[in-house]
Backbone of each chain as nested JSON, in Angstrom:
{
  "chains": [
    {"id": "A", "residues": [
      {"number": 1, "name": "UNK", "atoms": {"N": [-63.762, -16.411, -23.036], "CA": [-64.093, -15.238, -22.227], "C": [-64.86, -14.199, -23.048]}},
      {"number": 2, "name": "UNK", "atoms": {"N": [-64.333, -13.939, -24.37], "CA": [-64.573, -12.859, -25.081], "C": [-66.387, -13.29, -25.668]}},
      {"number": 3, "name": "UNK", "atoms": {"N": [-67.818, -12.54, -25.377], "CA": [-68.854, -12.829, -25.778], "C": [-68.89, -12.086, -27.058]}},
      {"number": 4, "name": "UNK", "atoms": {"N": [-68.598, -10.988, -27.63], "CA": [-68.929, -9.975, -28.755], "C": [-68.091, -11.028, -29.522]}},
      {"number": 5, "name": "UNK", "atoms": {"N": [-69.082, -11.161, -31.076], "CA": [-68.645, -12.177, -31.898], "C": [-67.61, -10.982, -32.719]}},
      {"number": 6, "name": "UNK", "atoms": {"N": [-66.364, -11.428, -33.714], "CA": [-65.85, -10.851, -34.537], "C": [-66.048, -10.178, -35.971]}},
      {"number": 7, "name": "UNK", "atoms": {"N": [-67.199, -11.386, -36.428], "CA": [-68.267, -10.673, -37.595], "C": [-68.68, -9.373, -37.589]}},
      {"number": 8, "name": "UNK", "atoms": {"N": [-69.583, -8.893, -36.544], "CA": [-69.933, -7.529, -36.583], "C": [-68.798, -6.642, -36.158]}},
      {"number": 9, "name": "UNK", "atoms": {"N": [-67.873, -7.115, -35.594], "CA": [-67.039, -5.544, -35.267], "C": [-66.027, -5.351, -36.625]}},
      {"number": 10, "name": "UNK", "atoms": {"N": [-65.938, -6.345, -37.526], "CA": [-65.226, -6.357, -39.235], "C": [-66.501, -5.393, -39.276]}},
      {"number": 11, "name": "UNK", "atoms": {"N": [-67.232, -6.073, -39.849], "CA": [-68.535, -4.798, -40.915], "C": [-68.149, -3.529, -40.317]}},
      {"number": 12, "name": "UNK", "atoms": {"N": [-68.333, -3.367, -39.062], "CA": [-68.403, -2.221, -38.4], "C": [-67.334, -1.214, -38.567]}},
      {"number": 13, "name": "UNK", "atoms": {"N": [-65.997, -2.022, -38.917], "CA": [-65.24, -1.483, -39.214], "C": [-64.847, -0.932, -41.191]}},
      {"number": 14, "name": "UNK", "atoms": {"N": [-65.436, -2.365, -41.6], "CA": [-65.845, -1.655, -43.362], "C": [-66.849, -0.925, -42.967]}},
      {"number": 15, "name": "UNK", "atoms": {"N": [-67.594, -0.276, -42.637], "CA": [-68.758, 0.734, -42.734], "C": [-68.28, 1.919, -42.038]}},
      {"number": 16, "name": "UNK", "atoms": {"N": [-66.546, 2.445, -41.435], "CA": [-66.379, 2.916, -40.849], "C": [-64.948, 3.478, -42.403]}},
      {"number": 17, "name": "UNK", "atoms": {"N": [-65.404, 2.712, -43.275], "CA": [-64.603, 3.315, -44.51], "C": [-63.174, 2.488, -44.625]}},
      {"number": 18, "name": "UNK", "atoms": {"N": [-62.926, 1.854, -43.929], "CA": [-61.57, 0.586, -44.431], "C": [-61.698, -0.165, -45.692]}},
      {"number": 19, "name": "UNK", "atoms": {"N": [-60.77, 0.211, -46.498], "CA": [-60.608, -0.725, -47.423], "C": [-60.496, -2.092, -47.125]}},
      {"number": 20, "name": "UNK", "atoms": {"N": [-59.088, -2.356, -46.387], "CA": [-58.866, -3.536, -45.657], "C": [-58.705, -4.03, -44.713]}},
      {"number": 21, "name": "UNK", "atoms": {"N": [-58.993, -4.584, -43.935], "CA": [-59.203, -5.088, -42.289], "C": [-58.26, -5.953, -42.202]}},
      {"number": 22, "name": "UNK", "atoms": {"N": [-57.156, -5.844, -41.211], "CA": [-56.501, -7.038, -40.736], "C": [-56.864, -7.79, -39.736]}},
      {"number": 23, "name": "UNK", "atoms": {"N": [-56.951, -8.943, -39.587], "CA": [-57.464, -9.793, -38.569], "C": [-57.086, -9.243, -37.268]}},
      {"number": 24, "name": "UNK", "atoms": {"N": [-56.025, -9.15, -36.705], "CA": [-55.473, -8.661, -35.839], "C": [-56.43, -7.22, -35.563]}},
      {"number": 25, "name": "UNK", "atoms": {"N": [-56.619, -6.756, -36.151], "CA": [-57.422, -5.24, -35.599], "C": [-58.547, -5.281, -35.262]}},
      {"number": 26, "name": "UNK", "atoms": {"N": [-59.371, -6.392, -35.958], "CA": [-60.637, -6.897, -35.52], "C": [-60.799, -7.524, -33.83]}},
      {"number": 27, "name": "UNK", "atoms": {"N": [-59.858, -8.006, -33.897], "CA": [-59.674, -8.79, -32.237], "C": [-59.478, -7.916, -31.425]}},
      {"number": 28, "name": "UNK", "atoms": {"N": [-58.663, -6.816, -31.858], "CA": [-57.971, -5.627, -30.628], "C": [-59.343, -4.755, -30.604]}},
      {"number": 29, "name": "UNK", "atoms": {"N": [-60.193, -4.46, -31.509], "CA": [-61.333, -3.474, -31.444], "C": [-62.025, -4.586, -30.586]}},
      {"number": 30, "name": "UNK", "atoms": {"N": [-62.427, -5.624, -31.041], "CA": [-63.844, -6.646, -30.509], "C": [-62.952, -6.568, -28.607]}},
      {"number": 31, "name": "UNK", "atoms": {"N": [-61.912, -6.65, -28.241], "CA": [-61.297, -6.99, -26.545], "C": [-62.069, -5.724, -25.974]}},
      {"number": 32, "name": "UNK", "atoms": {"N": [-61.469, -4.279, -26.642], "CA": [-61.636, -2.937, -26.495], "C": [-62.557, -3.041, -25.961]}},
      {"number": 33, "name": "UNK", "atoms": {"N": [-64.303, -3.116, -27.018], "CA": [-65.147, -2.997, -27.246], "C": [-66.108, -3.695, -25.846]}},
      {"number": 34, "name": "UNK", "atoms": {"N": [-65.465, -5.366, -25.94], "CA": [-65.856, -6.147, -24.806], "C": [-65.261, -5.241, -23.832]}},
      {"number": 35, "name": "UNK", "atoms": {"N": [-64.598, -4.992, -23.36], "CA": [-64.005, -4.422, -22.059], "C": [-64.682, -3.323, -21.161]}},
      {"number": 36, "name": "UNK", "atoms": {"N": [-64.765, -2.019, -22.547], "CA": [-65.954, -0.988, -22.426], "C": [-67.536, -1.586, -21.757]}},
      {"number": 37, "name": "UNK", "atoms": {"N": [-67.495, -2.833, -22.442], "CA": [-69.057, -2.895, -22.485], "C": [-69.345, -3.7, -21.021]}},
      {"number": 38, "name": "UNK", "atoms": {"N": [-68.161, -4.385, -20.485], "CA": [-68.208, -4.802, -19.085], "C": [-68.366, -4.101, -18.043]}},
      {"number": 39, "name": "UNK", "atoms": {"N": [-66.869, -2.704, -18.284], "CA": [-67.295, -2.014, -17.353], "C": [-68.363, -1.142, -17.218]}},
      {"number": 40, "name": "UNK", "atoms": {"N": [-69.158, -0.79, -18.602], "CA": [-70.389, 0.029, -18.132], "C": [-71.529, -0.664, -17.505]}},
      {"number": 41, "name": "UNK", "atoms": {"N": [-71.656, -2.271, -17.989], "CA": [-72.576, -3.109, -17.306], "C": [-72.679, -3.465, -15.542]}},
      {"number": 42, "name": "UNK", "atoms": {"N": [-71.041, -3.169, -15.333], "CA": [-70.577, -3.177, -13.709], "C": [-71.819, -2.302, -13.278]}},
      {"number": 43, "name": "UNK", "atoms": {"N": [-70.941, -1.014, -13.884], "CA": [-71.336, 0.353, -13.279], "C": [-73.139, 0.444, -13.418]}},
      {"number": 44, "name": "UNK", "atoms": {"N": [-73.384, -0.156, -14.518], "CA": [-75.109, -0.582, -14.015], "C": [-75.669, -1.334, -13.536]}},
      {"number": 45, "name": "UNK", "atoms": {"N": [-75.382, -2.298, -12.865], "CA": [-75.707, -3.455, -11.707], "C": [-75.549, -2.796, -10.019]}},
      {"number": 46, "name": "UNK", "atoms": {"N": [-74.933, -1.702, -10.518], "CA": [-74.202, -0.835, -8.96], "C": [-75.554, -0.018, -9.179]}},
      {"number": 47, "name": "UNK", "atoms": {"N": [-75.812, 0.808, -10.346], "CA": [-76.954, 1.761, -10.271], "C": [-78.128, 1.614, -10.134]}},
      {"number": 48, "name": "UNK", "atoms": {"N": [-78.428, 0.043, -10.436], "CA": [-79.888, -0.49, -10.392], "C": [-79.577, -0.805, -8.634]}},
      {"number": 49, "name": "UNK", "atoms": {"N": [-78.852, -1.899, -8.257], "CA": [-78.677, -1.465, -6.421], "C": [-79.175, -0.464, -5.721]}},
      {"number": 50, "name": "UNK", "atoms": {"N": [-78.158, 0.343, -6.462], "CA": [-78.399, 2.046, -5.707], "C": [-79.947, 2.351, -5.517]}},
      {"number": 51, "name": "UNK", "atoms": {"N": [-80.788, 1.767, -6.439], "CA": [-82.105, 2.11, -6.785], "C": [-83.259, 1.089, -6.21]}},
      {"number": 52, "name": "UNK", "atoms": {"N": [-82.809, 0.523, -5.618], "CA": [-83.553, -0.747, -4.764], "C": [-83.771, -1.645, -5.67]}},
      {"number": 53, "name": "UNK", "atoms": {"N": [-83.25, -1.705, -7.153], "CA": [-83.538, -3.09, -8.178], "C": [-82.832, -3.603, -7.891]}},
      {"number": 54, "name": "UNK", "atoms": {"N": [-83.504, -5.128, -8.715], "CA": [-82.932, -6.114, -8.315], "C": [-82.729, -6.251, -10.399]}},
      {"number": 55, "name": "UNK", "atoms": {"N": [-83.532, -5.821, -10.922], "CA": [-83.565, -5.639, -12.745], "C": [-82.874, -4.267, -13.083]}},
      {"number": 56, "name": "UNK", "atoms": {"N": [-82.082, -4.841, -14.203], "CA": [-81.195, -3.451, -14.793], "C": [-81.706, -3.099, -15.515]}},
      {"number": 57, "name": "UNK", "atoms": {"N": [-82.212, -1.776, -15.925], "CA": [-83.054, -1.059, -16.979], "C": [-82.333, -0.079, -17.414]}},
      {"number": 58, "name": "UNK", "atoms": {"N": [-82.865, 0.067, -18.403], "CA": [-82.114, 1.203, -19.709], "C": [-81.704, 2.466, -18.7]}},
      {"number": 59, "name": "UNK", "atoms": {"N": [-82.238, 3.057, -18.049], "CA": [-82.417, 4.225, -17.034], "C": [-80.569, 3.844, -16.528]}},
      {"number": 60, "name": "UNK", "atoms": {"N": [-80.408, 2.788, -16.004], "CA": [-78.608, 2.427, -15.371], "C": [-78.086, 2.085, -16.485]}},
      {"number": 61, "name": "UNK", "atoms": {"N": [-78.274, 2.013, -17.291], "CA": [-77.169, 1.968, -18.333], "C": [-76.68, 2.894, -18.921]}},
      {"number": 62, "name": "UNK", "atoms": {"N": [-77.949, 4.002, -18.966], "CA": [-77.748, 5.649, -19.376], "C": [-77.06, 6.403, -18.72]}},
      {"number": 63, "name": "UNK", "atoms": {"N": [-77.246, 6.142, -17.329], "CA": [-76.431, 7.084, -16.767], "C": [-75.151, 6.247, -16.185]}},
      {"number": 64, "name": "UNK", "atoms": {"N": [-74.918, 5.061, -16.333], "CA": [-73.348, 4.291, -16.069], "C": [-72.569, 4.96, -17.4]}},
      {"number": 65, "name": "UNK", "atoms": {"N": [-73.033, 5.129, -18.488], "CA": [-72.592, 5.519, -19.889], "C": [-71.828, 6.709, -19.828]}},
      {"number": 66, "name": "UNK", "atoms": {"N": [-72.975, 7.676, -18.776], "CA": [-71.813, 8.864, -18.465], "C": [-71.379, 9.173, -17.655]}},
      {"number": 67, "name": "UNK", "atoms": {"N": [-71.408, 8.336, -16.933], "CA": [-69.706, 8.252, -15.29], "C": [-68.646, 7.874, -16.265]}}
    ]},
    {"id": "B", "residues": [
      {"number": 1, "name": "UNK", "atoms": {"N": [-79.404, -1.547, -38.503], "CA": [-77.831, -0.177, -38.984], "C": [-77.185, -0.918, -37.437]}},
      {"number": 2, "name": "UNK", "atoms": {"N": [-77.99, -1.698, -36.819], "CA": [-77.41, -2.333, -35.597], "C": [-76.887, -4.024, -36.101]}},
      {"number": 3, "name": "UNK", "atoms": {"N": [-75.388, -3.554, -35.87], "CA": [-74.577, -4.732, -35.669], "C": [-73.921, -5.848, -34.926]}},
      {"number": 4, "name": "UNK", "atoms": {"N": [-73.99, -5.486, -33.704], "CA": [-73.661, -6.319, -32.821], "C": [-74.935, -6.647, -32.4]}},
      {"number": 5, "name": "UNK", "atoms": {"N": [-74.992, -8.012, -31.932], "CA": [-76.141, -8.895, -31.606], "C": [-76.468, -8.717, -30.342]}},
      {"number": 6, "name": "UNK", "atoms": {"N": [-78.138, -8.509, -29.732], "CA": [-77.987, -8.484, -28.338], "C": [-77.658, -9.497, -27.567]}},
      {"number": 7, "name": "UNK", "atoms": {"N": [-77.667, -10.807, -27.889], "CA": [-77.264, -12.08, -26.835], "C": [-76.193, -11.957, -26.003]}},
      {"number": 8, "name": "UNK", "atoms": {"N": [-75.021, -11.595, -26.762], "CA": [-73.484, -11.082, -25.881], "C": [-73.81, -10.299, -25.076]}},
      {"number": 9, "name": "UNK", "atoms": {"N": [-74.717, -9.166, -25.898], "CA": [-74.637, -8.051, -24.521], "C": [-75.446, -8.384, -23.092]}},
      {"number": 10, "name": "UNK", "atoms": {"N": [-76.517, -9.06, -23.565], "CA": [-77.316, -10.146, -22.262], "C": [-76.1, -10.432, -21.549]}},
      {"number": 11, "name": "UNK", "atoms": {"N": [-75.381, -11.452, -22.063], "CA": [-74.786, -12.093, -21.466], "C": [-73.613, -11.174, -20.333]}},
      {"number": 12, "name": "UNK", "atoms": {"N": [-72.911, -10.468, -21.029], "CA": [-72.126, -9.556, -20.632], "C": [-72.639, -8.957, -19.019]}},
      {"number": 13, "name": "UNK", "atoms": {"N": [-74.28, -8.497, -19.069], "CA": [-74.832, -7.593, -18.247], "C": [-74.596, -8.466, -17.081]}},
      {"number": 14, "name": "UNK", "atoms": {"N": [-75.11, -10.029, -17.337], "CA": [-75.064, -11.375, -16.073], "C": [-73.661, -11.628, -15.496]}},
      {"number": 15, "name": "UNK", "atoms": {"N": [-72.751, -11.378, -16.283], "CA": [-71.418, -11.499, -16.212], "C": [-71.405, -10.67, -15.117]}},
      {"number": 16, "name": "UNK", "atoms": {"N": [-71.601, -8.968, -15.39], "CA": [-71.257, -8.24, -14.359], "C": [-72.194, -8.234, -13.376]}},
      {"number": 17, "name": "UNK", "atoms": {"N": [-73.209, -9.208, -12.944], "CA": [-73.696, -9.625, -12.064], "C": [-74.736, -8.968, -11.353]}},
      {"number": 18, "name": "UNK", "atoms": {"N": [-75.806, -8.589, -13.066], "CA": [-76.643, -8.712, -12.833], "C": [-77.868, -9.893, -12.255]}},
      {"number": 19, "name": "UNK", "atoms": {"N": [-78.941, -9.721, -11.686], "CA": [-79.832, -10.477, -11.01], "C": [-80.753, -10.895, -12.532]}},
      {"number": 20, "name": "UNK", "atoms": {"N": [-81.189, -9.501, -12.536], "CA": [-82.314, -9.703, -13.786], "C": [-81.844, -8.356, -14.608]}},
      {"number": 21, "name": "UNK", "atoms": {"N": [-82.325, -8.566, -16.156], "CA": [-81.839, -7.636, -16.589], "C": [-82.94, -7.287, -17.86]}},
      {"number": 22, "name": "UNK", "atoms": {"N": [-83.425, -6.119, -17.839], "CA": [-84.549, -5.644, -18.449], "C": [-84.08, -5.583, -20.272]}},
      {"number": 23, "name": "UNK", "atoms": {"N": [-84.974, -5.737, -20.887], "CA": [-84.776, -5.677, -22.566], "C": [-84.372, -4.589, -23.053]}},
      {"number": 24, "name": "UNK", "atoms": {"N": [-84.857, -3.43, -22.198], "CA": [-84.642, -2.37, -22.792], "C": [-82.872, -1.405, -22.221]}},
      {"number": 25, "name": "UNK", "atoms": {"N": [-82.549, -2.412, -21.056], "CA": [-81.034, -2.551, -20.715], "C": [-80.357, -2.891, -21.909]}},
      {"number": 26, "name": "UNK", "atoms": {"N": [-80.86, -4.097, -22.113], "CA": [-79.82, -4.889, -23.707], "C": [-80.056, -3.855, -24.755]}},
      {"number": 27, "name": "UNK", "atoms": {"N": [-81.193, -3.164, -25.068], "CA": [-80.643, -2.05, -25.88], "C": [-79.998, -0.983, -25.968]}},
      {"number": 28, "name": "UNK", "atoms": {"N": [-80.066, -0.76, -24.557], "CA": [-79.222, 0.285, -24.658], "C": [-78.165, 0.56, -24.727]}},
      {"number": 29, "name": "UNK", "atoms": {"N": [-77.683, -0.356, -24.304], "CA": [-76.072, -0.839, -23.587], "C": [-75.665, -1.529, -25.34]}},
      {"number": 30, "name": "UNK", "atoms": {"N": [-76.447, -2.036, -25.938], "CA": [-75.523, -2.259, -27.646], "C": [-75.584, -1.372, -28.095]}},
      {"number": 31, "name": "UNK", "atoms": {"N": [-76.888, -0.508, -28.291], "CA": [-76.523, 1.254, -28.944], "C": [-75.246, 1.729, -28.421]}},
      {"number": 32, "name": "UNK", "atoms": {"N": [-75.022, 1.857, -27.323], "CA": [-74.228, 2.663, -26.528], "C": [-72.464, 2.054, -27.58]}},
      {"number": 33, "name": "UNK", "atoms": {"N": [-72.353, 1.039, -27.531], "CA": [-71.305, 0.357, -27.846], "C": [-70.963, 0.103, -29.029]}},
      {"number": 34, "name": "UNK", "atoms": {"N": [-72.046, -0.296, -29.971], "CA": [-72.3, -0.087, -31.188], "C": [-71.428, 1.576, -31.867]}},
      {"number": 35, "name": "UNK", "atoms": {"N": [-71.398, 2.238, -31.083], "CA": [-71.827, 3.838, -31.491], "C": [-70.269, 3.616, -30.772]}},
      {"number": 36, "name": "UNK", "atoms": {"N": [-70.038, 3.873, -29.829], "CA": [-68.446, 3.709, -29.377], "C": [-67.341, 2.958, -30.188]}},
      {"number": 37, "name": "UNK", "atoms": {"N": [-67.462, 1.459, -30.719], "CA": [-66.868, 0.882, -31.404], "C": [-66.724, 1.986, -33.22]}},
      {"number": 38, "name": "UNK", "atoms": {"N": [-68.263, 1.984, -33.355], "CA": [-67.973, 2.922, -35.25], "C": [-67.173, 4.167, -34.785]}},
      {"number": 39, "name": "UNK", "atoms": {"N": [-67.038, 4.953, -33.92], "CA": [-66.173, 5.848, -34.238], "C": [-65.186, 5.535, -33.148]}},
      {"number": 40, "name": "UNK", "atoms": {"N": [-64.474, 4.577, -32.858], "CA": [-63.241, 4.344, -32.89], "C": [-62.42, 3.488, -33.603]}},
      {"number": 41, "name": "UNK", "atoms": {"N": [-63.453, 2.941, -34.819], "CA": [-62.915, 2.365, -36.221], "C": [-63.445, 3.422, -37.048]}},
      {"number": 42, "name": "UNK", "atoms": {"N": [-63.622, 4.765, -36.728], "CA": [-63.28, 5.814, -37.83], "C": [-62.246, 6.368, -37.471]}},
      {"number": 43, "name": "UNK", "atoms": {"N": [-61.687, 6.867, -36.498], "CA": [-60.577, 6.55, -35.993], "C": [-59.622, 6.069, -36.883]}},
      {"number": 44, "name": "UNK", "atoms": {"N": [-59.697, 4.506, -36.608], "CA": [-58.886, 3.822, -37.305], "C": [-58.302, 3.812, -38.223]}},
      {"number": 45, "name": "UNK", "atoms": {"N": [-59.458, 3.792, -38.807], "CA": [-59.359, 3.767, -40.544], "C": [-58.369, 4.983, -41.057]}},
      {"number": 46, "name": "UNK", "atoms": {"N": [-59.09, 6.511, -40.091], "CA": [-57.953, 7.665, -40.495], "C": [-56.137, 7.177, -40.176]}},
      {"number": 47, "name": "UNK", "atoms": {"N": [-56.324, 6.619, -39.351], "CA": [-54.741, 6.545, -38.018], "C": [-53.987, 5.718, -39.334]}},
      {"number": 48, "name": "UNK", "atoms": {"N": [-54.604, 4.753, -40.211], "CA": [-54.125, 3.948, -41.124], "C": [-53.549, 4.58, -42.09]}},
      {"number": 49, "name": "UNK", "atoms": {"N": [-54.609, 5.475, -42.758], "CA": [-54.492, 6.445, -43.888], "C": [-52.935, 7.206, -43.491]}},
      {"number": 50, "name": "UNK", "atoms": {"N": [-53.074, 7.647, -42.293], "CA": [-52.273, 9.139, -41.798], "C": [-51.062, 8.221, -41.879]}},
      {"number": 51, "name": "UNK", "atoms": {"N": [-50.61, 6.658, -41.919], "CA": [-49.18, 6.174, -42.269], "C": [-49.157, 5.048, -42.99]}},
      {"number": 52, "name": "UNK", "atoms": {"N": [-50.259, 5.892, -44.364], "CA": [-49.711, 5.691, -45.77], "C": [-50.25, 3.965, -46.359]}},
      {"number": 53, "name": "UNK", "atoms": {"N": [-50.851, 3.639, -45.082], "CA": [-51.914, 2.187, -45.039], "C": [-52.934, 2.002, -45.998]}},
      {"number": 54, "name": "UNK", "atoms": {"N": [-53.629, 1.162, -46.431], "CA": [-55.121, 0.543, -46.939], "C": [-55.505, -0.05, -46.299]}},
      {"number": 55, "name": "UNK", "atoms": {"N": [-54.609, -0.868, -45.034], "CA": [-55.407, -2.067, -44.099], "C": [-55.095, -1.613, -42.609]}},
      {"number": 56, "name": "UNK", "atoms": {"N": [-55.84, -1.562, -42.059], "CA": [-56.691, -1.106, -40.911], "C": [-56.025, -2.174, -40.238]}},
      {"number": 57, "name": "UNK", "atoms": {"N": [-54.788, -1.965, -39.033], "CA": [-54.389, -2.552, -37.978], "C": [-54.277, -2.698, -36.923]}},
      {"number": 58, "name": "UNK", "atoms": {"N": [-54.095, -3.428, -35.805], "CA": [-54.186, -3.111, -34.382], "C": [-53.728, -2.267, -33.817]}},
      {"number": 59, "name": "UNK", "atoms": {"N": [-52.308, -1.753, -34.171], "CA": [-51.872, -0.72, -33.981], "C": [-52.57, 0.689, -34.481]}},
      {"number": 60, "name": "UNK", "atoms": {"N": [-53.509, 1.101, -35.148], "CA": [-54.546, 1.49, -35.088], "C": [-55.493, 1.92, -34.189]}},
      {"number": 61, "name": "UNK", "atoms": {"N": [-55.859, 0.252, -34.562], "CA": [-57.068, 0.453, -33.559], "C": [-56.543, 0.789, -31.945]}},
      {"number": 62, "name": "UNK", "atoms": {"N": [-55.064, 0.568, -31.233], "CA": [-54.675, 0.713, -30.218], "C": [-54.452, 2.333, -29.836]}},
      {"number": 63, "name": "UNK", "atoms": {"N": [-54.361, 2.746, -31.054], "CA": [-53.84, 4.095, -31.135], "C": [-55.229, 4.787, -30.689]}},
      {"number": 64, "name": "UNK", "atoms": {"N": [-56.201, 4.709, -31.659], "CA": [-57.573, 5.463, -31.711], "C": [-58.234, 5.474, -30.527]}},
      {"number": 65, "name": "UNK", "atoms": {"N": [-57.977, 4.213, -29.997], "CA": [-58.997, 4.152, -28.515], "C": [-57.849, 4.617, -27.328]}},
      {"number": 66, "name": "UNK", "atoms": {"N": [-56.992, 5.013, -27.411], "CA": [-55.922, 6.129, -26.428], "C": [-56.788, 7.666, -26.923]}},
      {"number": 67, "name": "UNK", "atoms": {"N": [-56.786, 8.0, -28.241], "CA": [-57.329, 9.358, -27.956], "C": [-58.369, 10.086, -27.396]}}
    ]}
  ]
}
Protein backbone atom coordinates (compact mmCIF):
# COMPACT_ATOMS: atom_id res chain seq x y z
CA UNK A 1 0.00 0.00 0.00
CA UNK A 2 2.61 2.32 1.36
CA UNK A 3 4.32 4.22 -2.14
CA UNK A 4 6.90 6.79 -0.19
CA UNK A 5 10.10 4.66 -0.05
CA UNK A 6 11.81 4.59 3.64
CA UNK A 7 15.33 5.78 2.44
CA UNK A 8 14.42 9.35 2.07
CA UNK A 9 12.23 9.87 5.07
CA UNK A 10 15.70 8.30 7.35
CA UNK A 11 17.96 11.14 5.60
CA UNK A 12 15.22 13.42 6.15
CA UNK A 13 15.16 12.68 9.41
CA UNK A 14 19.32 12.75 9.92
CA UNK A 15 19.16 16.18 8.26
CA UNK A 16 16.53 17.11 10.74
CA UNK A 17 19.58 16.65 13.42
CA UNK A 18 19.07 12.87 14.86
CA UNK A 19 21.86 11.23 15.93
CA UNK A 20 20.04 7.96 15.76
CA UNK A 21 17.04 6.75 13.91
CA UNK A 22 15.10 3.83 14.99
CA UNK A 23 13.54 1.80 12.41
CA UNK A 24 10.31 1.97 13.88
CA UNK A 25 10.18 5.90 13.60
CA UNK A 26 11.06 5.83 10.09
CA UNK A 27 7.87 3.74 9.24
CA UNK A 28 5.56 5.84 11.63
CA UNK A 29 6.93 9.25 9.87
CA UNK A 30 6.99 7.52 6.09
CA UNK A 31 2.58 6.13 7.09
CA UNK A 32 2.18 9.91 8.52
CA UNK A 33 3.76 11.40 5.66
CA UNK A 34 1.93 8.91 3.05
CA UNK A 35 -1.36 9.67 4.65
CA UNK A 36 -0.90 13.61 4.53
CA UNK A 37 0.12 13.26 1.05
CA UNK A 38 -3.16 11.21 0.07
CA UNK A 39 -5.36 13.33 1.59
CA UNK A 40 -4.07 16.52 -0.01
CA UNK A 41 -4.00 14.68 -3.46
CA UNK A 42 -7.94 13.77 -2.72
CA UNK A 43 -8.56 17.28 -1.98
CA UNK A 44 -6.83 18.09 -5.44
CA UNK A 45 -8.59 15.80 -7.80
CA UNK A 46 -11.89 17.52 -6.11
CA UNK A 47 -10.24 21.05 -7.03
CA UNK A 48 -9.16 20.32 -10.50
CA UNK A 49 -13.18 18.95 -10.93
CA UNK A 50 -14.32 21.99 -9.38
CA UNK A 51 -12.38 23.67 -12.26
CA UNK A 52 -13.67 21.76 -15.27
CA UNK A 53 -10.13 19.62 -15.35
CA UNK A 54 -9.81 16.63 -16.08
CA UNK A 55 -5.44 17.30 -15.25
CA UNK A 56 -4.28 18.19 -11.72
CA UNK A 57 -1.98 21.14 -11.72
CA UNK A 58 0.17 22.73 -9.21
CA UNK A 59 -2.66 25.60 -8.90
CA UNK A 60 -4.99 22.32 -6.82
CA UNK A 61 -2.44 21.25 -4.98
CA UNK A 62 -1.69 24.80 -3.63
CA UNK A 63 -4.69 25.53 -2.58
CA UNK A 64 -5.81 21.67 -1.29
CA UNK A 65 -2.44 22.40 0.90
CA UNK A 66 -4.37 25.07 2.63
CA UNK A 67 -7.87 23.63 3.34
CA UNK B 1 17.86 19.40 -0.97
CA UNK B 2 14.73 17.32 -2.43
CA UNK B 3 14.37 13.91 -0.99
CA UNK B 4 11.57 12.12 -1.63
CA UNK B 5 11.28 10.91 -5.20
CA UNK B 6 8.54 12.12 -7.49
CA UNK B 7 7.30 8.59 -8.80
CA UNK B 8 5.36 7.83 -5.36
CA UNK B 9 4.00 11.07 -5.43
CA UNK B 10 2.70 10.40 -9.24
CA UNK B 11 1.53 7.54 -8.10
CA UNK B 12 -0.20 8.66 -4.94
CA UNK B 13 -2.05 11.64 -7.07
CA UNK B 14 -3.68 8.37 -9.47
CA UNK B 15 -4.42 6.65 -6.33
CA UNK B 16 -6.60 9.52 -5.30
CA UNK B 17 -8.07 9.37 -8.61
CA UNK B 18 -6.71 11.49 -10.56
CA UNK B 19 -7.50 11.32 -14.55
CA UNK B 20 -4.30 13.09 -15.63
CA UNK B 21 -1.94 14.70 -13.59
CA UNK B 22 0.30 17.67 -14.58
CA UNK B 23 4.32 17.70 -13.69
CA UNK B 24 4.15 20.60 -12.10
CA UNK B 25 1.29 18.87 -9.62
CA UNK B 26 4.13 16.21 -8.77
CA UNK B 27 6.12 19.10 -7.69
CA UNK B 28 4.34 20.58 -5.79
CA UNK B 29 2.66 18.19 -3.83
CA UNK B 30 6.59 16.63 -2.89
CA UNK B 31 7.71 20.21 -1.90
CA UNK B 32 4.67 20.49 0.04
CA UNK B 33 5.48 17.12 1.93
CA UNK B 34 8.99 17.13 1.77
CA UNK B 35 8.74 20.44 3.94
CA UNK B 36 5.89 18.85 6.24
CA UNK B 37 7.77 15.60 6.94
CA UNK B 38 11.52 17.88 7.88
CA UNK B 39 9.79 19.72 10.41
CA UNK B 40 7.94 17.09 11.94
CA UNK B 41 11.29 15.14 12.27
CA UNK B 42 12.55 18.38 13.86
CA UNK B 43 10.04 17.87 16.02
CA UNK B 44 11.19 14.66 16.66
CA UNK B 45 14.44 14.79 17.09
CA UNK B 46 13.62 17.66 19.96
CA UNK B 47 10.57 15.27 21.60
CA UNK B 48 13.70 12.63 21.84
CA UNK B 49 16.18 15.01 23.33
CA UNK B 50 13.33 16.47 25.84
CA UNK B 51 13.36 12.44 27.37
CA UNK B 52 16.91 12.21 27.64
CA UNK B 53 17.13 10.04 24.05
CA UNK B 54 19.92 9.96 21.08
CA UNK B 55 17.53 7.77 18.96
CA UNK B 56 14.67 9.23 17.41
CA UNK B 57 11.44 6.95 18.00
CA UNK B 58 7.98 6.39 16.98
CA UNK B 59 6.78 7.52 19.89
CA UNK B 60 8.25 10.67 18.82
CA UNK B 61 7.51 10.87 15.79
CA UNK B 62 3.68 10.08 17.08
CA UNK B 63 3.99 12.74 19.49
CA UNK B 64 5.30 15.61 17.01
CA UNK B 65 2.71 15.09 14.36
CA UNK B 66 -0.26 15.53 17.31
CA UNK B 67 1.20 19.04 17.88
Amino acid sequence: MAEIPLAPIQRIIKKAGAERVGEDAVHALRDHVEKECLEAARMAVQLAAHAGRKTVRSSDVELAVQA
